[in-house]
C-alpha positions in Angstrom: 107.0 121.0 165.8 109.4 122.0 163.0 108.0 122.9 159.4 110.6 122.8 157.1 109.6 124.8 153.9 112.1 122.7 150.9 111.0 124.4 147.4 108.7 127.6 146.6 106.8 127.5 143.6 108.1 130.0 140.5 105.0 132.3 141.4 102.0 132.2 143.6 102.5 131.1 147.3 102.8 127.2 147.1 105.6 125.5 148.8 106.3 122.0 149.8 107.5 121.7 153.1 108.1 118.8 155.7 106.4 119.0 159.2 108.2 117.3 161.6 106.6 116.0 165.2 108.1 113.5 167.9 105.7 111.0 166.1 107.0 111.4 162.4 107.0 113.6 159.3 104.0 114.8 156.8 105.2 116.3 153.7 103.3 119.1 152.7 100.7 119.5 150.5 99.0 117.0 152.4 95.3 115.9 152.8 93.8 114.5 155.8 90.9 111.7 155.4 88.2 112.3 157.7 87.1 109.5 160.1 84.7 111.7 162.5 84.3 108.6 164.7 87.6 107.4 164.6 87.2 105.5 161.5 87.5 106.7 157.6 83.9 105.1 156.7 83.7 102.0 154.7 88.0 101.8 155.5 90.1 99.6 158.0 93.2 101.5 159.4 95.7 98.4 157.0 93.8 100.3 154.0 95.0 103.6 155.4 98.1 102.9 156.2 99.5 100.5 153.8 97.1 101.1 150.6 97.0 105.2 150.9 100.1 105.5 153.0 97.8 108.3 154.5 100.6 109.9 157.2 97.4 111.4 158.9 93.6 111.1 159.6 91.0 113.2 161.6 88.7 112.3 164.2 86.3 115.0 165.8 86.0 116.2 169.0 81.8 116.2 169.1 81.2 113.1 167.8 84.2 111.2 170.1 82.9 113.0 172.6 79.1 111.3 172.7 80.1 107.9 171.2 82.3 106.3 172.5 82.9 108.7 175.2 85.9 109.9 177.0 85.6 107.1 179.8 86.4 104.3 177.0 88.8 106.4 175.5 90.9 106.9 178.1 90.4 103.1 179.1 92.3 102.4 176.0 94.8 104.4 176.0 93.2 107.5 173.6 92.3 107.2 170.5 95.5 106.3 168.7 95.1 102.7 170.5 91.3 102.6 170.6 91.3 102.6 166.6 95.0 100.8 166.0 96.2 104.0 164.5 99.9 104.4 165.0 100.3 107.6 162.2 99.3 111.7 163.3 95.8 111.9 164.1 94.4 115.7 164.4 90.9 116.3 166.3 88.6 119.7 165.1 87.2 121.0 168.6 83.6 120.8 167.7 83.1 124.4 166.6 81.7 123.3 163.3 79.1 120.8 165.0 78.0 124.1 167.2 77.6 125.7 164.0 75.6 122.7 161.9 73.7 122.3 165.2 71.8 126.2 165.2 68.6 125.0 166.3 70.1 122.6 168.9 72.4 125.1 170.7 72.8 128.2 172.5 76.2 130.6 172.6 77.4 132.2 175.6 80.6 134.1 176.1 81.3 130.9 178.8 80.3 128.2 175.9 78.2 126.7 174.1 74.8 124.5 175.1 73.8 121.9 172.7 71.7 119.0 172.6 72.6 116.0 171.3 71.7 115.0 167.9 72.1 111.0 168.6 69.5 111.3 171.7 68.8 114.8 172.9 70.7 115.4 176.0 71.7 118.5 177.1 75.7 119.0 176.8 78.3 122.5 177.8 81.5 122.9 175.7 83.6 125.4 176.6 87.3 126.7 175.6 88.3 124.9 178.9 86.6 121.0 178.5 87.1 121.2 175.0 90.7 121.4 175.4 90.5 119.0 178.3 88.5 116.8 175.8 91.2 116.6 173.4 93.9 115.7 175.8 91.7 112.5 176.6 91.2 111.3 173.0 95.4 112.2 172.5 95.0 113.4 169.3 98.8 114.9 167.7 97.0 117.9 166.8 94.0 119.6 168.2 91.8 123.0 167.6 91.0 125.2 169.8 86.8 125.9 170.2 85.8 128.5 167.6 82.6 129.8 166.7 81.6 129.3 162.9 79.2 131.7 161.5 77.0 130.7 158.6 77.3 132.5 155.5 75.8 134.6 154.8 75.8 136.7 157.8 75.8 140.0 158.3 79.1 141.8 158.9 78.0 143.2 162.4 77.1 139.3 163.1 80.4 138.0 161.5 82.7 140.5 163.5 80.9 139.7 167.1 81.6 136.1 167.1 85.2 136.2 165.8 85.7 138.5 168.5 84.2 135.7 170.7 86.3 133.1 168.8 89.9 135.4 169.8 88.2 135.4 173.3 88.3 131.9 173.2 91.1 131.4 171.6 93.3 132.9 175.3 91.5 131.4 176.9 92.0 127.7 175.0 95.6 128.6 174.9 95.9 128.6 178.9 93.8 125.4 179.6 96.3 123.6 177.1 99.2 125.3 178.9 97.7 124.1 181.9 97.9 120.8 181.2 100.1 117.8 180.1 99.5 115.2 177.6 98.1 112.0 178.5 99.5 109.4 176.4 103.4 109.8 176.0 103.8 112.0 173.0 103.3 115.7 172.4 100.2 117.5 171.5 100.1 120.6 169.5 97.6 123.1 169.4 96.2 125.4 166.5 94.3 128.4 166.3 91.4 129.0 163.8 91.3 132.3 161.9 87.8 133.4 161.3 85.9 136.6 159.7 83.5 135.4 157.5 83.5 136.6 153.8 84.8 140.2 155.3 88.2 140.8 153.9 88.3 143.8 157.1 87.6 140.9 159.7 90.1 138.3 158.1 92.6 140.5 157.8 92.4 141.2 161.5 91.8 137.5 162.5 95.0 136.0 160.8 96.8 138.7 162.5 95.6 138.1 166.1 95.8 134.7 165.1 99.3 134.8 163.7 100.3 137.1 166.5 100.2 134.2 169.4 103.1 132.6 167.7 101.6 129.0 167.8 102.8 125.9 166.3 100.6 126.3 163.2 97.5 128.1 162.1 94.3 127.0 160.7 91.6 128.9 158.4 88.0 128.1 159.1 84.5 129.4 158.2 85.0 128.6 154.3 83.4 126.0 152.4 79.9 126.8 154.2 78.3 127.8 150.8 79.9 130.8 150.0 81.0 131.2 145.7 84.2 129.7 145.0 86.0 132.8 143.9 85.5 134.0 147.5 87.0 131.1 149.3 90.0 131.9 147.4 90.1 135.8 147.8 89.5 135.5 151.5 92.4 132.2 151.5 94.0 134.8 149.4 94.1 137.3 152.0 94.9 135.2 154.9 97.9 133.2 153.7 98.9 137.2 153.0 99.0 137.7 157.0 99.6 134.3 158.2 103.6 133.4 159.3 105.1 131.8 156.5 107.3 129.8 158.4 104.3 127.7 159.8 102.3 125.1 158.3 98.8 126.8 156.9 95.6 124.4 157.4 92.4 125.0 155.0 89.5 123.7 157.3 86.5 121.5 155.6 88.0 122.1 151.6 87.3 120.7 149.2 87.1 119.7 145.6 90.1 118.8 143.7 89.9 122.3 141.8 89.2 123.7 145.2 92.9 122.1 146.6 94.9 122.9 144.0 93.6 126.3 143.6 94.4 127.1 147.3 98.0 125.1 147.3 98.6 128.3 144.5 97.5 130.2 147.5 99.7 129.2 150.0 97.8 126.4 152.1 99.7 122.9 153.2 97.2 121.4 155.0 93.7 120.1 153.7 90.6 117.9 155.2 87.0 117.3 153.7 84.7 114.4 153.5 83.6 114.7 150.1 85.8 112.2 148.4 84.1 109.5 150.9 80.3 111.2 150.9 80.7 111.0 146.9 82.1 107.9 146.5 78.8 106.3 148.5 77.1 107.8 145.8 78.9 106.6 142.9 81.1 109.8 142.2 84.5 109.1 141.4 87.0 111.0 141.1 90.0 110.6 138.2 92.6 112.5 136.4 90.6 112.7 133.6 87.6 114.1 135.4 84.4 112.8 137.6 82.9 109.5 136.8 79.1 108.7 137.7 79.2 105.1 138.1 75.7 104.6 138.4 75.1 105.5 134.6 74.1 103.3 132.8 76.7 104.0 130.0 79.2 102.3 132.2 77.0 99.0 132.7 79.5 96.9 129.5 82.4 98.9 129.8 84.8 96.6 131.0 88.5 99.2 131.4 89.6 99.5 134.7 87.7 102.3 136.6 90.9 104.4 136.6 93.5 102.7 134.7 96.5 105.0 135.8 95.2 104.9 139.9 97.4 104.2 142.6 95.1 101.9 144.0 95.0 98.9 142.8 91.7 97.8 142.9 90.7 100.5 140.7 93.1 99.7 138.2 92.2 95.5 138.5 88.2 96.3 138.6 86.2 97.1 135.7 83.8 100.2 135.5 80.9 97.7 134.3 82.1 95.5 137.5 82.3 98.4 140.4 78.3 100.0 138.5 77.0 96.1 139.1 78.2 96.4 142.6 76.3 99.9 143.5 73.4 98.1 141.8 73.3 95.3 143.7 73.9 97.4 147.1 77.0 95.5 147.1 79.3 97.2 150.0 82.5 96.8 148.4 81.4 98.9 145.5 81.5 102.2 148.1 84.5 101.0 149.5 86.5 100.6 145.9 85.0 104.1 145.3 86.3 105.1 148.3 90.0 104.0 147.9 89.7 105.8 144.6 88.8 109.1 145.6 91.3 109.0 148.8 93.9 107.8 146.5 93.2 110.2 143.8 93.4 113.4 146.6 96.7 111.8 147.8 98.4 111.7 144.6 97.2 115.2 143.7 98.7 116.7 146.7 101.8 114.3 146.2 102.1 115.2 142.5 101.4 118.9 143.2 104.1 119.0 145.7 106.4 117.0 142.9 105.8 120.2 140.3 106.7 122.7 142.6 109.8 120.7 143.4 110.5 120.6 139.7 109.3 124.0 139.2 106.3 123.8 137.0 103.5 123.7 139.2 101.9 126.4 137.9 101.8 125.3 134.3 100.5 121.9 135.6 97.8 123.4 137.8 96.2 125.3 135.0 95.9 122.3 132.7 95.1 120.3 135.8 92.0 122.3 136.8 90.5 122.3 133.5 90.5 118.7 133.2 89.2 117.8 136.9 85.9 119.6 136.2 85.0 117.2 133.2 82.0 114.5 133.4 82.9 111.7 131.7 
């Protein structure tokens, strides 16, 4: 991989960059749509590809791995063929499911237990299948197997498992180097930075972490309920200690404010499923703030849902049109919705990448973040 850095912003730590693979390039800010089991929900991979020209989606290493399983998987070809997906795809290693499943799982320093949350069987991941796991599904990037403490924890807590995650972590990195990809193109593995809410612990994590001179580097355990002005101190802190010269990937975040806030912070790389989850409940997301579409003061308003949208069916569909749709349980009301908010994140990333190009990001994000937080 090659991560070409092509303007700094005038202050702060955003950049736009270009990462280049043997499958393509992502410019940088980006942000990944999440399709857990392989598909974006309520979206066909044409939508994807030729409506949000997304360069790059994420599937997840848990869910793959129950349904459909890694003997269909690797029947097709991995997952690139199983879904018709010829962009990047990047797979988390199912450290976060661990973590969301507490009273389904047990941690050991070999792995982790868990049962099944679709049936209840008993399952073992450790730093070893997980990594053998994500050669099978052929993602372009994969994570390596992390433990994800909830917040809040305390610090004697927080500091075991990373300890246990940087344990991992060798131990991840020697299975993948032990190993080839399946599937014909290279696979490219980043490590997770942990530490909780400690500024002590993520300090050393992003340093251990930067320190094994991988392709990239990720930043987890944020966005689990912790205040927003500490998921940008402790982004803060670890952009501060993570190699510039590699791309910087901001697990699970988040809100609009919450992207643009940590672009100013020095992150290229974004995922959440919140656009989706809202948009199945009628929260849309615009340039001119968030839209409830299931009020009823949109039921005779007939302007386009977002009239300056890059997708097109929000600027062709009416607000009083897309609210009779989640009235009548309609599905295509969702999946409008959904177009909207995944187009909405993609041209904030794209136009935050343009203003640091031009140099005025930082003007732009100020008025920018005042405006997203409005109800309309």
């Amino acid at each position: 991989m090659i991560f070409n850095i092509e303007q700094k912003a005038l202050s702060g730590k955003a950049r736009a960059g270009v990462i280049h693979t043997d499958r393509g390039q992502i410019l940088t800010p980006i942000f990944m749509p999440v399709g857990t089991l392989g598909t974006v929900k309520g979206l066909n991979q044409k939508m994807l590809r030729d409506d949000l020209r997304a360069p790059i989606i994420l599937g997840n290493t848990y869910h793959l791995y129950l349904r459909p399983g890694m003997e269909i998987l690797k029947a097709a070809g991995g997952l690139h063929k199983f879904i018709g997906w010829d962009n990047h795809l990047l797979t988390d290693s199912g450290g976060y499911q661990v973590y969301s499943l507490s009273n389904m799982r047990k941690i050991t320093e070999e792995g982790v237990w868990f049962r099944s949350h679709i049936d209840g069987s008993k399952h073992f991941f450790s730093p070893e299948n997980v990594m053998d796991i994500q050669r099978e599904i052929g993602a372009d990037f994969i994570m390596a197997f992390d433990e994800c403490p909830p917040f809040p924890a305390e610090e004697s807590y927080v500091e075991n498992s990373m300890h246990l995650t940087h344990r991992w972590m060798k131990r991840c990195i020697n299975r993948f180097r032990e190993t080839e990809p399946l599937y014909g193109h290279r696979q490219y593995l980043l490590p997770i930075v942990q530490g909780g809410t400690y500024p002590r612990l993520r300090k050393e994590s992003s340093q251990f972490m930067a320190d094994l001179g991988l392709d990239a580097n990720a930043i987890g355990g944020l966005s689990v309920g912790e205040p927003s002005d500490l998921l940008y101190d402790m982004t803060d802190l670890c952009t501060d200690h993570l190699p510039e010269e590699k791309p910087r990937y901001l697990m699970g975040v988040g809100t609009p404010a919450d992207l643009l806030e940590s672009i100013d912070r020095g992150i290229d790389m974004f995922d959440c499923v919140l656009p989706t989850r809202n948009a199945r409940h009628g929260l849309i997301y615009t340039a001119e703030g968030i839209i409830n579409i299931r009020n009823a003061k949109w039921a005779n308003d007939h302007s386009p849902l977002a009239e300056e949208s890059t997708c097109e069916l929000a600027r062709t569909h009416s607000k009083a049109y897309v609210r009779h749709l989640f009235h009548t349980g309609e599905f295509l009301g969702p999946q409008i919705a959904s177009l909207q908010n995944l187009s909405f994140y993609l041209w904030l990333v794209g136009e935050a990448r343009q203003k640091i190009m031009n140099g005025n990001f930082c003007e732009w994000k100020k008025e920018m973040v005042a405006s997203l937080s409005i109800r309309r």
